[in-house]
MILUM-256553 format. One record per residue (C-alpha): x, y, z; residue in one letter. Coordinates in pm, whole numbers. Each point is the difference from the previous one (the first is absolute). Layout:
N
c1: X, c2: Y, c3: Z, tivex: a .
...
***
This chain:
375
c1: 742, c2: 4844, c3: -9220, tivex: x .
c1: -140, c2: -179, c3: -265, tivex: x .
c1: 162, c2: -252, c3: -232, tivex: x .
c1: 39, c2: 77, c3: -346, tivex: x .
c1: -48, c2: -251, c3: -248, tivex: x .
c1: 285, c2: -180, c3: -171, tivex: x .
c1: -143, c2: 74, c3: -351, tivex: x .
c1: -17, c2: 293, c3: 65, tivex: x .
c1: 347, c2: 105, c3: 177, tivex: x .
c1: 91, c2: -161, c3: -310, tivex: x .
c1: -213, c2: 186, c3: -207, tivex: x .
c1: 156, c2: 345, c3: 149, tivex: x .
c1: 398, c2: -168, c3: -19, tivex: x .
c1: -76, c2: 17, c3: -353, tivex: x .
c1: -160, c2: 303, c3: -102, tivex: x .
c1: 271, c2: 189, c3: 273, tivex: x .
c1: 310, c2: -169, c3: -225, tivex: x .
c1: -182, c2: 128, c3: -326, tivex: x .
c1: -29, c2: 316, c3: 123, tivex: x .
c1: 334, c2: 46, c3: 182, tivex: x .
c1: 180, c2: -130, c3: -353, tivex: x .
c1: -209, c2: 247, c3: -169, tivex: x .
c1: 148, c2: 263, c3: 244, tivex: x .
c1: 369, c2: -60, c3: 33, tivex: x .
c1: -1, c2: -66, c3: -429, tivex: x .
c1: -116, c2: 337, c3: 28, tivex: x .
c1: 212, c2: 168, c3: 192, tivex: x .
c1: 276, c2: -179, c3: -117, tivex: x .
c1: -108, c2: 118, c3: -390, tivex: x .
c1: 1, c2: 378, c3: 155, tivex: x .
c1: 262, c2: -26, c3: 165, tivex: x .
c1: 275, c2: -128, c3: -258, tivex: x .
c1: 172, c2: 202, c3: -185, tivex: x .
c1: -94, c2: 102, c3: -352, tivex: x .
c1: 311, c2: -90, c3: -188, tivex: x .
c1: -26, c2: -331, c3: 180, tivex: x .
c1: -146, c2: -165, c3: -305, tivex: x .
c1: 13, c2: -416, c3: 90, tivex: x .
c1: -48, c2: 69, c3: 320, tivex: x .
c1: -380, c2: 192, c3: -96, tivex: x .
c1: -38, c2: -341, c3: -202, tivex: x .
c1: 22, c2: -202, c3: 250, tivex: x .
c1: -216, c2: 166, c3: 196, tivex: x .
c1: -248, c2: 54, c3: -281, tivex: x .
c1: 7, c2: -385, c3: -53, tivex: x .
c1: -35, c2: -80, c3: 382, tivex: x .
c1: -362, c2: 144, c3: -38, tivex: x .
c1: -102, c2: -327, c3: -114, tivex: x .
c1: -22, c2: -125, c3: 316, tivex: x .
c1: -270, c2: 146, c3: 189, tivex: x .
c1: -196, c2: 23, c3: -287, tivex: x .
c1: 54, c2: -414, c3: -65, tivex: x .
c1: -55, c2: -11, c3: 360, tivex: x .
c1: -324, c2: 158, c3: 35, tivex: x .
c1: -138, c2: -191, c3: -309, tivex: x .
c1: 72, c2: -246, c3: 175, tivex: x .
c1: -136, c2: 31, c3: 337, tivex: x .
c1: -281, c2: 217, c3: -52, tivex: x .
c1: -118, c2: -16, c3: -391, tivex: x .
c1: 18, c2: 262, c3: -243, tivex: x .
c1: -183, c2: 219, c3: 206, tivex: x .
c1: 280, c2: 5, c3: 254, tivex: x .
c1: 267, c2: 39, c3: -294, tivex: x .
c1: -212, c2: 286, c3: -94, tivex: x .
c1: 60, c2: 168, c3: 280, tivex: x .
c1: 367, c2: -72, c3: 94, tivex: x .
c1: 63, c2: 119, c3: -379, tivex: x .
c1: -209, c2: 407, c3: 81, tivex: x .
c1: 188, c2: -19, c3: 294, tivex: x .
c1: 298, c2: -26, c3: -150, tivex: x .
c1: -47, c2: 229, c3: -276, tivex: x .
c1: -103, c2: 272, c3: 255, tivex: x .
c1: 338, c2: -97, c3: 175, tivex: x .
c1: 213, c2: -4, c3: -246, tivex: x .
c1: -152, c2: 344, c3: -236, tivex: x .
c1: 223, c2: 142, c3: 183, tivex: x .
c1: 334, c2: -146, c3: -84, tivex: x .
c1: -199, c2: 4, c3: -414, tivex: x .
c1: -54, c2: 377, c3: 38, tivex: x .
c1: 401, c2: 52, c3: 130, tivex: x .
c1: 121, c2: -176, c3: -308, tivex: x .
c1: -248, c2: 74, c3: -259, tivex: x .
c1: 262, c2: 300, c3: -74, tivex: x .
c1: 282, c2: -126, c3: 96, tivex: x .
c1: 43, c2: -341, c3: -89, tivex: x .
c1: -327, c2: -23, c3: -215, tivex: x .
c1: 139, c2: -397, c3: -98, tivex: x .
c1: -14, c2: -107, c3: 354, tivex: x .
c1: -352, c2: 191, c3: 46, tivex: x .
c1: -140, c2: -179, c3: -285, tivex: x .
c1: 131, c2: -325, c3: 84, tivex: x .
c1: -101, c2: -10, c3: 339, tivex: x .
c1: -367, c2: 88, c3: -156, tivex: x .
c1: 53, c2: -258, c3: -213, tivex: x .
c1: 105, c2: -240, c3: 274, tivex: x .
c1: -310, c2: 78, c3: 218, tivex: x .
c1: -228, c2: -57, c3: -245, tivex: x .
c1: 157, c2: -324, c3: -144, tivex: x .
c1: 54, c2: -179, c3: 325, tivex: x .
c1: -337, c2: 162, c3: 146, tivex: x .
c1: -152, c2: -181, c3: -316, tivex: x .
c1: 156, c2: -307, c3: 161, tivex: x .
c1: -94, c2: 32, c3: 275, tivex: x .
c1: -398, c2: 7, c3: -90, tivex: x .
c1: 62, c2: -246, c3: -214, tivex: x .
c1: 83, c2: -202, c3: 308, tivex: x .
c1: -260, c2: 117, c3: 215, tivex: x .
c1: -245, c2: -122, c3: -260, tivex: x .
c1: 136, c2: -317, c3: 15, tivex: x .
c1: 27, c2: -60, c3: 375, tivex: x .
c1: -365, c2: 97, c3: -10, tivex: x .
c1: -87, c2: -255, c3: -242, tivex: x .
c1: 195, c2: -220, c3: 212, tivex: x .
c1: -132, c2: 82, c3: 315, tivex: x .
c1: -381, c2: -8, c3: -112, tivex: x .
c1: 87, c2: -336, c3: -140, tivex: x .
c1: 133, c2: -147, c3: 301, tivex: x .
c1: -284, c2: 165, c3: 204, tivex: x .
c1: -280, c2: -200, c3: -260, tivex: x .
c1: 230, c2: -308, c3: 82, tivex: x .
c1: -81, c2: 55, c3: 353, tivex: x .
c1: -314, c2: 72, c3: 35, tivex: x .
c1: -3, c2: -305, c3: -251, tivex: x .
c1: 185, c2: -182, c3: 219, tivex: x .
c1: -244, c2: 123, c3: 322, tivex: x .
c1: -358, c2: -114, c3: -240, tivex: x .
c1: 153, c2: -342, c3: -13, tivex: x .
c1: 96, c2: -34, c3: 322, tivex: x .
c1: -359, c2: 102, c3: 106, tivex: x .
c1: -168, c2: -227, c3: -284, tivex: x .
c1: 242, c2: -306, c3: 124, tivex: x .
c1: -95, c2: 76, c3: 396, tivex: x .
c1: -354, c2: 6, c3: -122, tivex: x .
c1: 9, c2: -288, c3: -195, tivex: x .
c1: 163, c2: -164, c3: 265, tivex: x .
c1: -295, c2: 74, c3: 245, tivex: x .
c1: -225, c2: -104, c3: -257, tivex: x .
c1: 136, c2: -332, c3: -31, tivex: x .
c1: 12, c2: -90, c3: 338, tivex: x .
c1: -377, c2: 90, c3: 88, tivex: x .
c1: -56, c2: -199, c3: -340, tivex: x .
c1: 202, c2: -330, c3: 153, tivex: x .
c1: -162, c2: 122, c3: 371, tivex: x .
c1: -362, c2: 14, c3: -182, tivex: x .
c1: 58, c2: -337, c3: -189, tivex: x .
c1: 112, c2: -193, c3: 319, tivex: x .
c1: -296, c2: 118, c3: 110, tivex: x .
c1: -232, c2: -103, c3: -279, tivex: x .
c1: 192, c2: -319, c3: -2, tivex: x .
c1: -28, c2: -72, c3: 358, tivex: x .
c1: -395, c2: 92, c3: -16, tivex: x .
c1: -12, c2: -208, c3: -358, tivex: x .
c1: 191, c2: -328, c3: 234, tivex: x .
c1: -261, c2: 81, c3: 247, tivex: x .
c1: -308, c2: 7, c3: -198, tivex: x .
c1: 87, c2: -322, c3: -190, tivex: x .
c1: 97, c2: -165, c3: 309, tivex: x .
c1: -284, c2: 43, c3: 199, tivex: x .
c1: -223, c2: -76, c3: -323, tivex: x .
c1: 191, c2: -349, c3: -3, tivex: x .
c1: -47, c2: -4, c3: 383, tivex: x .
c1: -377, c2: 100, c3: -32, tivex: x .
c1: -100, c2: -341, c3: -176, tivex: x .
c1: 153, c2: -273, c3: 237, tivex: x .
c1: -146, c2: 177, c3: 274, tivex: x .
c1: -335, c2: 13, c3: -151, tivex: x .
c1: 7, c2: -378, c3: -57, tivex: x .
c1: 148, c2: -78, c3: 358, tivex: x .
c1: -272, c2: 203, c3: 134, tivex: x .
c1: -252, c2: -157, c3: -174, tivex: x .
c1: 78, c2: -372, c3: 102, tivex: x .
c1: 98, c2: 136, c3: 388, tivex: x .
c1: -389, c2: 124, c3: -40, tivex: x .
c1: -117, c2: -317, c3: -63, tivex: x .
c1: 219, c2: -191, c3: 238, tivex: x .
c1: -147, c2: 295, c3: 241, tivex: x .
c1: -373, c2: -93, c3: -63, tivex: x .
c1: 68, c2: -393, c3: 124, tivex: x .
c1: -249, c2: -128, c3: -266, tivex: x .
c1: 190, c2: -104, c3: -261, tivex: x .
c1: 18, c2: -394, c3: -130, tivex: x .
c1: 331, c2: -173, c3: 55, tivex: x .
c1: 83, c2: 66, c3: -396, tivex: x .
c1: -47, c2: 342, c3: 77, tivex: x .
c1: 201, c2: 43, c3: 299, tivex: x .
c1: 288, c2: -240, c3: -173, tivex: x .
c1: 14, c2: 283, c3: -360, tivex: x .
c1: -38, c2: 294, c3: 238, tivex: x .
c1: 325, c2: -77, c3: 189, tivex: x .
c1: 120, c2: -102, c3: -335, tivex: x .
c1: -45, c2: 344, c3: -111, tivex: x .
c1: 134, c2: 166, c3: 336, tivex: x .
c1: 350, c2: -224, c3: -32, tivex: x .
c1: 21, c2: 54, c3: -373, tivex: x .
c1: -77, c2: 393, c3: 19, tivex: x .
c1: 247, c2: 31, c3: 301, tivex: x .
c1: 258, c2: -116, c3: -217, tivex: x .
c1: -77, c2: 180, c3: -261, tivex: x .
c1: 2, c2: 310, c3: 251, tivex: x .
c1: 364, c2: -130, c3: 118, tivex: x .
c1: 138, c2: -25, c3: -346, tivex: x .
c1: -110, c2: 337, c3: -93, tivex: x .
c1: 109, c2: 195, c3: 311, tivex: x .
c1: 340, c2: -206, c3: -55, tivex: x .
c1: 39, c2: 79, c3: -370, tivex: x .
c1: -77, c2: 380, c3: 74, tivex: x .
c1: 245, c2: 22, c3: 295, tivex: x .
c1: 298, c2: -178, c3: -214, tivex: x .
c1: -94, c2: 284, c3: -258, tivex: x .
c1: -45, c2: 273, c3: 213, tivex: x .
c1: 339, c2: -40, c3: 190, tivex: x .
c1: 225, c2: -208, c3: -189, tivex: x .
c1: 309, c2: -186, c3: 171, tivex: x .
c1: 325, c2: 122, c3: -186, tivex: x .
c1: 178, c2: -255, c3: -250, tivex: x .
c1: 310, c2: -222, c3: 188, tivex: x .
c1: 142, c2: -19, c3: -277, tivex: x .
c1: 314, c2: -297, c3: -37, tivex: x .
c1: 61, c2: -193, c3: -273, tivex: x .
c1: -174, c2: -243, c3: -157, tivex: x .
c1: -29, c2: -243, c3: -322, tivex: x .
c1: -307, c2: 172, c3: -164, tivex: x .
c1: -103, c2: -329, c3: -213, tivex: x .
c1: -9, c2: -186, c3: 313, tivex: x .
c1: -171, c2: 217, c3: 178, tivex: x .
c1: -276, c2: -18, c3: -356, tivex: x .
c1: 4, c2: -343, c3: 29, tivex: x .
c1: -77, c2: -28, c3: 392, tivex: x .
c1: -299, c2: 232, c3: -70, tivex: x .
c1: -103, c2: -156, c3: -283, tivex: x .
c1: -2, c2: -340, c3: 184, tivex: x .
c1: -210, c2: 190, c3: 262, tivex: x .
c1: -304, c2: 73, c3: -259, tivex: x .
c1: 33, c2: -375, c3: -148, tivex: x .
c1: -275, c2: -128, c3: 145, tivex: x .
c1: -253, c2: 239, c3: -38, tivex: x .
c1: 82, c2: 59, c3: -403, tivex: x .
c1: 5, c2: -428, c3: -19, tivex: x .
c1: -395, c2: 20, c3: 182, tivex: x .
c1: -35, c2: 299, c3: -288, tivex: x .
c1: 135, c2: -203, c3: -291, tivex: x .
c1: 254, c2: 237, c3: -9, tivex: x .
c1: 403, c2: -70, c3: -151, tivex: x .
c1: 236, c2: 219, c3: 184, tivex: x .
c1: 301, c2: 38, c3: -206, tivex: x .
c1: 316, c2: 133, c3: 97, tivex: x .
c1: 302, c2: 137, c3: -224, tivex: x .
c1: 305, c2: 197, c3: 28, tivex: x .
c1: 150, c2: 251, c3: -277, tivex: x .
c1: 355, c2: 126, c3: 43, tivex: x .
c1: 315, c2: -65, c3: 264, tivex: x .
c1: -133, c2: -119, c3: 333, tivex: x .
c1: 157, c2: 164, c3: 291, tivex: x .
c1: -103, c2: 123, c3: 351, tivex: x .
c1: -188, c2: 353, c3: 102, tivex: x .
c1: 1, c2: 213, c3: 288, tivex: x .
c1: -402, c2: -35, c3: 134, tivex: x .
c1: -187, c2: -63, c3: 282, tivex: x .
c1: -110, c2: -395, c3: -124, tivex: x .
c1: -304, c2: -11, c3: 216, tivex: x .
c1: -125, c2: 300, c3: -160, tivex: x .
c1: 46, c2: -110, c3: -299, tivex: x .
c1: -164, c2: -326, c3: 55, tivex: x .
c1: -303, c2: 198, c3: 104, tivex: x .
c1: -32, c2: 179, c3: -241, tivex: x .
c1: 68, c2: -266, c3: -267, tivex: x .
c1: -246, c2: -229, c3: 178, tivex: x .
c1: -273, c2: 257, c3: -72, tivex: x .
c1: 63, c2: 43, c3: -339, tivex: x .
c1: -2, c2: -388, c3: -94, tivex: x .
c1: -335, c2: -32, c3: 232, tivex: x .
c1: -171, c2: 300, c3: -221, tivex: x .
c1: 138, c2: -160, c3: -342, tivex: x .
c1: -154, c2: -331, c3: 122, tivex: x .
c1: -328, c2: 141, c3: 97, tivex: x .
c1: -24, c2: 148, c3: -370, tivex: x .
c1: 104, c2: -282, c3: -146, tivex: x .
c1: -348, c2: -136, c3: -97, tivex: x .
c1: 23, c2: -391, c3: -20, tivex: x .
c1: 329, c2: -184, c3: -209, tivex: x .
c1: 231, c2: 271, c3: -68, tivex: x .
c1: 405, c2: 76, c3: 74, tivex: x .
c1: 162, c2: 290, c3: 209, tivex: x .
c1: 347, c2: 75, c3: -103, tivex: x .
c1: 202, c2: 124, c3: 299, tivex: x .
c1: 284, c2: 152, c3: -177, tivex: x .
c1: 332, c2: 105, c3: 139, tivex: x .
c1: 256, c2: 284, c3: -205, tivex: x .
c1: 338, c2: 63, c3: 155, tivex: x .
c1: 212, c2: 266, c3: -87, tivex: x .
c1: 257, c2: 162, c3: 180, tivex: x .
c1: -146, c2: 280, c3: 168, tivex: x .
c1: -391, c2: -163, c3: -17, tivex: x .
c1: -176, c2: -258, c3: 75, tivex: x .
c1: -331, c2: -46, c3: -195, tivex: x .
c1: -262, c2: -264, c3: 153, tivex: x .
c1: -350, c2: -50, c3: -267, tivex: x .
c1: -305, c2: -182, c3: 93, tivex: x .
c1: -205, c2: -71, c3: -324, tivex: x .
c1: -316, c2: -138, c3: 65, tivex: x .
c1: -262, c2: -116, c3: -296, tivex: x .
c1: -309, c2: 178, c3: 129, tivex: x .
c1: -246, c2: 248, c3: -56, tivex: x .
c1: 246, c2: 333, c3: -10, tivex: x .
c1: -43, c2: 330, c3: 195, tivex: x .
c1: -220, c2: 236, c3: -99, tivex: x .
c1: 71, c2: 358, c3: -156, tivex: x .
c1: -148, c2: 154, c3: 317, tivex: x .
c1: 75, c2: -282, c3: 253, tivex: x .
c1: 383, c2: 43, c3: -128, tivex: x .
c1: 64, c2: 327, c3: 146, tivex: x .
c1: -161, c2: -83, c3: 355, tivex: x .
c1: 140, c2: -286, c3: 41, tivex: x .
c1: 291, c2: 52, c3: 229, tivex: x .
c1: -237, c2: 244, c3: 201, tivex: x .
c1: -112, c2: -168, c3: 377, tivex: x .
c1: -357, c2: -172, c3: 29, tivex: x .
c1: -23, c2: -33, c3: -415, tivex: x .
c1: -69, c2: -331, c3: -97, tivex: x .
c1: -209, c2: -207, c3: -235, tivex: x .
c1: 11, c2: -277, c3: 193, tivex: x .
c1: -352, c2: -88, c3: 209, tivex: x .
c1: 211, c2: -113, c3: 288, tivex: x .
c1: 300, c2: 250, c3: -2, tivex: x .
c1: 132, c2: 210, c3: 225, tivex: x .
c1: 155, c2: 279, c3: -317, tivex: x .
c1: 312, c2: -7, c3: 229, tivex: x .
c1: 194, c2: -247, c3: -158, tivex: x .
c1: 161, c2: 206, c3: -296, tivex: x .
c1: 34, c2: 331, c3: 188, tivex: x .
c1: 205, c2: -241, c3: 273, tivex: x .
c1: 193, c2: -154, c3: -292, tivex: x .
c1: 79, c2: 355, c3: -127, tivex: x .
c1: 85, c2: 146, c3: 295, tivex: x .
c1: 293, c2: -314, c3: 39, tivex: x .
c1: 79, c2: 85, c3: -336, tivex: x .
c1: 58, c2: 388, c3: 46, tivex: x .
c1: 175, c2: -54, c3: 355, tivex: x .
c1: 277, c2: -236, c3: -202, tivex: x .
c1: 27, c2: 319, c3: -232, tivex: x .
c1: -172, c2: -167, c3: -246, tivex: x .
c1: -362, c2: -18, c3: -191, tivex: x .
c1: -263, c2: -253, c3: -85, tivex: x .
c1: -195, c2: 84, c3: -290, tivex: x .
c1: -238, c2: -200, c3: -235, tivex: x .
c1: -105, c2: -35, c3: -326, tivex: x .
c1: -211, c2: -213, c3: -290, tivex: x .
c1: 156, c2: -366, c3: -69, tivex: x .
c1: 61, c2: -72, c3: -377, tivex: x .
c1: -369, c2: -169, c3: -76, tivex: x .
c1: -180, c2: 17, c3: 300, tivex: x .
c1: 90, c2: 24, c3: 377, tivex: x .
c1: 179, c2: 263, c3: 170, tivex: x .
c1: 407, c2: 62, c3: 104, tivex: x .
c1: 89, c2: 87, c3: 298, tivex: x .
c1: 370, c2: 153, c3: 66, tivex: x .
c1: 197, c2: 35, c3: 281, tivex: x .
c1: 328, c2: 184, c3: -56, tivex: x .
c1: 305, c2: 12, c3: 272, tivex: x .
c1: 333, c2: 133, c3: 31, tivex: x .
c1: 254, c2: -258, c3: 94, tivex: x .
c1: 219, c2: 177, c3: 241, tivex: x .
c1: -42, c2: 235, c3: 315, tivex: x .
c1: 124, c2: 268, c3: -189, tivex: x .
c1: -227, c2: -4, c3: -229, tivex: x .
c1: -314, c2: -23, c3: 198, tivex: x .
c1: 162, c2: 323, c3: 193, tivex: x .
c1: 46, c2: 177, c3: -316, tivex: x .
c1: -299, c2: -61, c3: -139, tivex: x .
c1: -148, c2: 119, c3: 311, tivex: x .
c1: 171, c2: 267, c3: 64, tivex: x .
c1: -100, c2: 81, c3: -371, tivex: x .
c1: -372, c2: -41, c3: 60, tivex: x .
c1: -20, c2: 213, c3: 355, tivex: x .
c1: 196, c2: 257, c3: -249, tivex: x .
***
């Protein structure tokens, strides 16, 4: 046997208990006597209803309806007591036109209601299609960028790759041929060592990028931890003629971070400021506390970023630097965004160029501003 639908056993229910209501009013209306005059206006006032009713479940049209088939019903009973009890006749005429009235009144109105909900839902159904496609969209976009990222990394790496290797092949060729003077031989294994280095540090640098340890973070005294860095880079900004300057704003007190990371990262900066610091100049490392940050600027006195060198310069393999790897930043930023915070630069007052590292100072901030990021 096959199963009926809920909606519509439902559906039926309803129009059966309109039409049964329509039925017994009717045969209650005949049957009562004529001199029974409240007893007709009840029952004349009980026709509301099924006509309310079938407004109500199935529009005007349906109140439509229910009203004829009342009227047809119930002539009748009109005809019986058009003579004698003409009051009653009238009023129950009255009666089935007033509260049929109502009841299309009400249909109309469910109707409206109904088509509104149903524009709601197919509403409702667009946006749910627009949001899964959207949805799809965005992940082949991230899926496609990790792509064109991975194949950018590649490109530039074996680019950077592609010119050590030229320059150790070239001096293994002329260690090869065996007729090289002893200068030669000594500035071709020169070049071999240096190069291999240079291969080392590169490979290094792109593997500390490319799969980043996670912060241990624990806490730590962030001037001292400035200070030890800053000691660190001493000697190369004194062979510079460089003045490394250190100074603290605000209350000092300890952060949640992962110190070595910081160091690193720190180290880099004060390295880069030094390296455009062009002969006698100052770099201000300056430290901001607050109670839910922890600022850290390097100020160097050099030439500035430019315009279009600004807006690569966190990107990996970019660098202006004849000897650089262009890992360094996109390291330092990648430290920087795993504490939940940024590093971000900008032009020094007069010449030079700032570079900012900013930190939360808890655990639960560099969660929530993680969480808030992935979000």
């Amino acid at each position: 046997m096959p199963l009926v639908p809920s909606s519509l056993r439902s559906t039926r229910a309803k129009a059966v208990l309109i039409v049964a209501l329509v039925f017994i009013l009717a045969i209650y209306t005949w049957m009562a006597p004529p001199h029974a005059v409240v007893l007709h206006n009840v029952l004349h006032h009980l026709n509301i209803l099924p006509f309310m009713l079938a407004g109500m479940f199935f529009g005007w049209r349906g109140a439509l309806k229910t009203i004829l088939l009342a009227t047809v019903l119930q002539a009748p009973s009109i005809h019986r007591h058009w003579y004698s009890s003409p009051l009653d006749a009238q009023d129950q005429i009255v009666e089935l036109s007033t509260f049929g009235a109502a009841g299309i009144i009400a249909g109309l109105l469910a109707d409206r209601e109904r088509m509104q909900r149903r524009r709601v839902e197919l509403t409702k159904l667009e946006l749910e299609r627009v949001y899964t496609e959207l949805r799809q969209n965005i992940d082949q976009m991230k899926k496609t960028e990790r792509l064109t990222a991975a194949g950018q990394l590649s490109a530039s790496l074996a680019h950077e790759i592609r010119n050590p290797l030229a320059s150790i092949s070239g001096a293994a060729g002329i260690l090869a041929r065996g007729q090289a003077s002893a200068e030669a031989r000594a500035e071709c294994l020169e070049i071999l060592t240096k190069e291999s280095q240079r291969l080392n540090k590169l490979l290094t640098n792109f593997l500390d990028f490319a799969r980043p340890r996670l912060p241990r973070l624990q806490e730590t005294e962030p001037l001292e931890m400035v200070q030890s860095v800053t000691a660190l880079a001493q000697h190369m900004a004194s062979r510079q003629g460089v003045t490394l300057k250190v100074q603290a704003e605000g209350p000092i007190h300890e952060v949640e971070c992962d110190p070595e990371q910081i160091k690193q990262l720190l180290l880099n900066l004060i390295l880069n400021a030094i390296h455009a610091t062009e002969g006698e100049g100052t770099i201000l490392i300056r430290t901001l506390f607050s109670k839910e940050r922890l600022c850290i600027e390097v100020c160097d006195q050099g030439h500035g970023i430019l315009l279009e060198e600004k807006e690569r310069i966190f990107d990996p393999f970019f660098t202006t630097k004849k000897d650089g790897t262009g890992l360094g930043l996109a390291i330092a930023s990648n430290i920087a965004t795993q504490h939940g915070g940024s590093l971000t630069c900008r032009p020094n007052t007069g010449r030079g160029t700032i570079f900012r590292v900013e930190l939360p100072t808890s655990a639960s901030a560099i969660a929530q501003r993680t969480r808030a990021e992935l979000a």
